[in-house]
N, C-alpha and C positions, 0 to 999 in steps of 0.2 A: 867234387860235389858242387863245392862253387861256382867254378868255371861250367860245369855242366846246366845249373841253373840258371847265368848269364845269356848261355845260348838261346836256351828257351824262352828268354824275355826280349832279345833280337830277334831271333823268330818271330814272337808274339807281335813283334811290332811291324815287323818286317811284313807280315799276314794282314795284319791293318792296313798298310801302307797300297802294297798291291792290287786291292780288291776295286781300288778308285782306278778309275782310264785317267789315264797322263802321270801317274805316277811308275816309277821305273824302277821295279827290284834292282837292276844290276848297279842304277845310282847308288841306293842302301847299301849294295853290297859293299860300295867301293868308302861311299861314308864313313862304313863300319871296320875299315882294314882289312875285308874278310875275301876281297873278290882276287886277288892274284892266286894266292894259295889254291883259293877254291876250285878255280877253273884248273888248277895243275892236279887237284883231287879228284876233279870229276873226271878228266881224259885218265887217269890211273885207275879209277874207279875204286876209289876208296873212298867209301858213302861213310861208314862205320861212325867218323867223332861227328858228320853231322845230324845222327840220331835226335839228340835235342834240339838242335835248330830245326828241325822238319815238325818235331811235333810242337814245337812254337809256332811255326808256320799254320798248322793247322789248328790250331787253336785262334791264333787270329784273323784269319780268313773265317772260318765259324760264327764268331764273334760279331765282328765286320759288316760279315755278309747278312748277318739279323739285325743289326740296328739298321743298317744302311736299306735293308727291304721293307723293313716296319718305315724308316720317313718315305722313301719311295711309295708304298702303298698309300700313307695319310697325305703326302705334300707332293703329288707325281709332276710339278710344275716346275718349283723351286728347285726339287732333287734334280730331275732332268739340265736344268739351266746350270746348274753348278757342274754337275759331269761335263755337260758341252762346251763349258769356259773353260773346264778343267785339259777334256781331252784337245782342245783344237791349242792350247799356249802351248801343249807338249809338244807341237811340229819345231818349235823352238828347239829345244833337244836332241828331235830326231836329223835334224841339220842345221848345218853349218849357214848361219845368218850372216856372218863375216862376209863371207866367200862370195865373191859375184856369180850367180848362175849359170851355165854355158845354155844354150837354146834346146839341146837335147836333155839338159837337167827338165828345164818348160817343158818340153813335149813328155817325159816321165812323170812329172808330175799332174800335167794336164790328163794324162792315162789314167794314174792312180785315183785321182778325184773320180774320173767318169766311170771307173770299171765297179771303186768302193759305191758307191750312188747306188747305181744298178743293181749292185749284185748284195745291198744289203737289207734287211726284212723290213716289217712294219715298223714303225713306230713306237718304242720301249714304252707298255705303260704298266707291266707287272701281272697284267691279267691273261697272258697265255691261253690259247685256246686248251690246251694239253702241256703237262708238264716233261711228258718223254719225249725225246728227241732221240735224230738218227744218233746210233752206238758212234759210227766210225766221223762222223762231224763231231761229236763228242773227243774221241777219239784224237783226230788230228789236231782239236781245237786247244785239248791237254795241249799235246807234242809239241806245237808251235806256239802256243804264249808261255810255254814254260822256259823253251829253249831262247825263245824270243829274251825274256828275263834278264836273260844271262847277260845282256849284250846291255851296257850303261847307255841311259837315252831311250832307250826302245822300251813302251808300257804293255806288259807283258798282256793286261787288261783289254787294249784299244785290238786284240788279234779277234777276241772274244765277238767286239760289235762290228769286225769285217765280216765274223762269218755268223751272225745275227744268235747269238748263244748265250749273250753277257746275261740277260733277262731270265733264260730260262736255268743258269748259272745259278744267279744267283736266289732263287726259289729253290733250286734242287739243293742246296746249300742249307734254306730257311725251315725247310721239310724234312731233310734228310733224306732225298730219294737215295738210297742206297745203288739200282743200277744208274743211274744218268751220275752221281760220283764215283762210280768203281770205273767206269770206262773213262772217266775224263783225268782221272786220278792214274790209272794205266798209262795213259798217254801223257800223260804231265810227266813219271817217271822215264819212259821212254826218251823223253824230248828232251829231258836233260842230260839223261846218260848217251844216247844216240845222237842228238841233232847238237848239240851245243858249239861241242868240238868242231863239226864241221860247217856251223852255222857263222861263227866269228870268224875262221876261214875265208870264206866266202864272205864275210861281209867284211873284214878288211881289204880284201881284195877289190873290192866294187863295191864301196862304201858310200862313194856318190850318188849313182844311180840308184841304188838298194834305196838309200835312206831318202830321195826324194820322192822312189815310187810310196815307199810306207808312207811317209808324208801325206802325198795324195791320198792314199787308201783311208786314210786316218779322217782326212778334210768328206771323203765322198762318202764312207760310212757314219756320220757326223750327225745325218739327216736323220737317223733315227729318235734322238735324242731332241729334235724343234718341240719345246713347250708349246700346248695346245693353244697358250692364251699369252697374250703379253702385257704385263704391267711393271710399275713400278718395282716391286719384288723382286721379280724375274728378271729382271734388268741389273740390278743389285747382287742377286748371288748367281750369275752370266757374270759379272764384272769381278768380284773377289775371289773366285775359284781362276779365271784368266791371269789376272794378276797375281796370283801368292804361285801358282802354279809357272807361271812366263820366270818368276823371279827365282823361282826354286831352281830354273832350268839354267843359272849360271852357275852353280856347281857342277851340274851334266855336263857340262860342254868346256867348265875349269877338268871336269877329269878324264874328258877324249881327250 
């Protein structure tokens, strides 16, 4: 019982934690002593003892995702500048800063930036013209931030604002649309039990290239997130979300 309710309270935070771009479940994971096993549980697919850590998870992303849309709604300037310091210090994370570049890491990265740019929506300002969104974008947008998760460094969140969803994420969350979470909720399952295994495969294998393209995708979906206005403020929580975020990211990279 105890240990059962421990879970849920990792969960619970673990749910908090996620819900922000630049924050990295599989970082938590590993914080938490929880990510070796884990990953040996999910290719066996023995979900079973993480019953409570799942509905801790969902409980805190619930949570999360209502406070964090209520300031979003009242301060969509401040909250924006903080995501955007938050998400751009986690490229820190997703590579290796050590490491000198090679010219084709540049040209990956210079891809990533121009393709995220292009290929990411309006401007996050929580007022969605329509709160449904395509099933199967829902869908893959579960699949791969969840699986993405898994993988320490990588913000399962930042997969969300490549494929322009985080917004509509997280109102479907504030509302409880029940279809726009049963498909992303579908795919978030999927993504873990299907794509994980084969995701950290692949990404130890071509770790370089992977992790400077997400980098870029990270820096070129980014746009969404420019506060409408610039002042002192926004300059300030731009600067402390960079900061606790850039520094959080030496643990990330103490546990590659």
């Amino acid at each position: 019982m105890v240990n059962n309710l421990l879970s849920v309270l990792k969960g619970f935070i673990l749910g908090l934690i996620i819900v922000l771009p630049g924050m990295s479940g599989g970082t938590v994971f590993v914080i938490l002593g929880m990510y070796e096993n884990m990953i040996k549980d999910i290719v066996r697919f023995n979900i079973k003892p993480y019953i409570p850590l799942l509905l801790g998870i969902a409980g805190g992303i619930y949570i999360g995702g209502n406070i964090f849309t209520v300031f979003f709604l009242s301060h969509r300037d401040i909250t924006a500048a903080l995501l955007l310091g938050a998400l751009l210090a986690s490229v820190r994370a997703v590579i290796d800063v050590k490491q000198r570049p090679h010219i084709k890491h540049l040209l990956i990265l210079f891809f990533g930036v121009v393709f995220g740019y292009f290929t990411a929506g309006e401007s996050i300002s929580m007022f969605p013209s329509k709160i449904e969104a395509n099933p199967w974008l829902l869908f893959i947008g579960g699949a791969f931030s969840s699986a993405a998760m898994i993988i320490p460094g990588i913000p399962g969140s930042s997969v969300l604002f490549i494929l322009s969803i985080y917004d509509t994420m997280l109102l479907s969350i504030k509302e409880l649309h029940i279809s726009n979470l049963l498909f992303f909720g579908v795919g978030s399952i999927g993504g873990i039990l299907l794509l994980a295994n084969m995701l950290e495969k692949i990404y130890d294998k071509h770790r370089d290239l992977l992790s400077y393209l997400f980098a870029g995708l990270i820096i070129g979906s980014s746009r969404t997130l420019l506060p409408y206005d610039i002042n002192t403020a926004i300059v300030l929580a731009f600067s402390l979300a960079f900061v606790v975020v850039w520094r959080l990211s030496k643990s990330t990279l103490a546990a590659q």
